[in-house]
Every structure is written in C-alpha cells, then in structure tokens.
C-alpha positions in Angstrom: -146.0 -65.7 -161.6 -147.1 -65.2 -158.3 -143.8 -65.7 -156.8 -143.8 -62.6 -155.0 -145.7 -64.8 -152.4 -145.7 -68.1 -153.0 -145.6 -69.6 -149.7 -149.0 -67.7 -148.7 -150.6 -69.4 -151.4 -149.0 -72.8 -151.4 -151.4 -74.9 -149.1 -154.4 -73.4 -151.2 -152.9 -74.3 -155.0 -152.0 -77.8 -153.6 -155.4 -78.0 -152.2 -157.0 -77.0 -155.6 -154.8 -78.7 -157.1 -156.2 -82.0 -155.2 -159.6 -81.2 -155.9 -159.3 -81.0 -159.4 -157.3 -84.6 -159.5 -160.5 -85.6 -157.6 -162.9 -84.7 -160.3 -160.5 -85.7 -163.0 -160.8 -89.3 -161.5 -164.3 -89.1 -160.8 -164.7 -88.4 -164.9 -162.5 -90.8 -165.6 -163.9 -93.6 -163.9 -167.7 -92.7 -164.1 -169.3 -95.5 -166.4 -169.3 -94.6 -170.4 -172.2 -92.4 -171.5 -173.5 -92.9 -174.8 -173.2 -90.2 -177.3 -170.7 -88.5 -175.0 -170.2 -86.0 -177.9 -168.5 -85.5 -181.4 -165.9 -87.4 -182.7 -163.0 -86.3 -180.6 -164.4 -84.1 -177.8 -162.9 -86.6 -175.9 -159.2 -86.0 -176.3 -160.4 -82.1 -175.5 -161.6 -82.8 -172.3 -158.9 -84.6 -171.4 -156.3 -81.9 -172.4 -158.8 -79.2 -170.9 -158.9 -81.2 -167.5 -154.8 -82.1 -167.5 -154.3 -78.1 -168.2 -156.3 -77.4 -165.4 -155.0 -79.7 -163.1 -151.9 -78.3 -163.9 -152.4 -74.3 -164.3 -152.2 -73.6 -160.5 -148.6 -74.6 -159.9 -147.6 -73.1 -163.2 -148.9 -69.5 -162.2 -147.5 -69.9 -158.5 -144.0 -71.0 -159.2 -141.4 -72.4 -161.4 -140.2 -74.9 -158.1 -143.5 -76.4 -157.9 -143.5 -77.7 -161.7 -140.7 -80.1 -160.7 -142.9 -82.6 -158.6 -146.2 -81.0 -160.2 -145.8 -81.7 -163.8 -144.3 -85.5 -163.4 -146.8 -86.2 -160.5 -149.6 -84.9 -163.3 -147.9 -87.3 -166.1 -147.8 -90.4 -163.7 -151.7 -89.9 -163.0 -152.4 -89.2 -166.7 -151.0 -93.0 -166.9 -152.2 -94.8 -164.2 -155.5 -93.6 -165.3 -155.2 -95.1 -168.8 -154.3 -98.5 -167.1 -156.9 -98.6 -164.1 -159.7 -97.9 -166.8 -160.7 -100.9 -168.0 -161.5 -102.2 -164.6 -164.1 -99.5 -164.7 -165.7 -100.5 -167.8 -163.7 -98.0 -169.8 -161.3 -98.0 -172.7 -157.3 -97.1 -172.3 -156.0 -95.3 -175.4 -152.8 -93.8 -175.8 -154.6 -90.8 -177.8 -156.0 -90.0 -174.0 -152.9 -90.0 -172.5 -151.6 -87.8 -175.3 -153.8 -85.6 -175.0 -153.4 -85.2 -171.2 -149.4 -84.5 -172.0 -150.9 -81.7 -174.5 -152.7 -80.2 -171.5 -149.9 -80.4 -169.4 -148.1 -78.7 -171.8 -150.6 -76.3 -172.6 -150.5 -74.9 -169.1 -146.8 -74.8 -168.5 -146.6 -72.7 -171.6 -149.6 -70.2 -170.7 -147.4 -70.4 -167.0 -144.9 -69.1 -168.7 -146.2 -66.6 -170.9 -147.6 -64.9 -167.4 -144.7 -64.4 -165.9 -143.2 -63.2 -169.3 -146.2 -60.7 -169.2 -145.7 -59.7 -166.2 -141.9 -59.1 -166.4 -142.5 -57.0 -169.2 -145.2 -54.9 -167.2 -142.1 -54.1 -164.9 
C-alpha cells in the first residue's frame, strides 16, 4: 500500500476515483449497441470497470475501503435500477458481476501490500 503517504495522494485517488464513476455511468447509460460482443462480455466489463473504480483506494489505504467499497456497491445498484429509464436492461448478473470486481480489486489491494511487506 501506499500508506507511507496517503494523505499526499488522497485528493488525486478520490479524484480518479470520480472520473472513473463518470465513465462507468456514461457506459452504463449510453443507449444499447447492437452486437455489443460475445455472449457474456458484458458481465466482464462490468467487473473490469467495478475493479477499476475500485483499485485506487485499495492500493492507497485500508481506511479508505470503509466508505469506498460500500459507496462502490450502492452505485453498482442504483445503476441496475436507473437503467431502464435509459432504454437498458437491469440484471442481477450485472450487479454481480460489479460485486466480483469490487472484490477483485480489494484482493489484488491486498496482495500489494502483502508484497510489499514481504519486500521489507
């Protein structure tokens, strides 16, 4: 982890952080392509995006996963619902797969600072 410092690069994680929500909504929203891609390559972009979203905090510090990681499962929701107003479809697979990402990068969080303790 970056914990060393965390406070230095607080303002720019939460910032990236922001930006990424922003283009996680701006996917999510955007009206249905056809022939998006296989079978499935939706539930991988939505883990890939939910990882990402949630990567930052998980390399900068443990304290930032409190608020980060249930503010990241409360968007993964409320974009399921607010789809279909958007011409899109809500499926609980999405969501799912937006808990796998979130998962995904706590884990790979963790496994850094495990790394890096090791390196000590």
């Amino acid at each position: 982890m970056i914990d060393s410092h965390p406070n230095t690069l607080r303002r720019p994680v939460l910032v990236l952080s922001l930006l990424i929500a922003l283009v996680i909504a701006v996917g999510s929203f955007w009206p249905p392509s056809e022939g998006a891609g296989p079978p499935g390559n939706d539930k991988v972009m939505h883990a890939l995006a939910f990882a990402t979203l949630t990567l930052p905090a998980a390399l900068l510090s443990w304290r930032d996963l409190k608020w980060v990681v249930p503010a990241a499962i409360i968007y993964g929701a409320a974009i399921e619902v607010i789809q279909p107003s958007f011409g899109r479809s809500a499926e609980w697979l999405d969501f799912v797969a937006d808990l796998v990402g979130i998962g995904c990068a706590v884990l790979a969080g963790a496994l850094f600072k495990y790394l890096k303790e090791l390196r000590k």
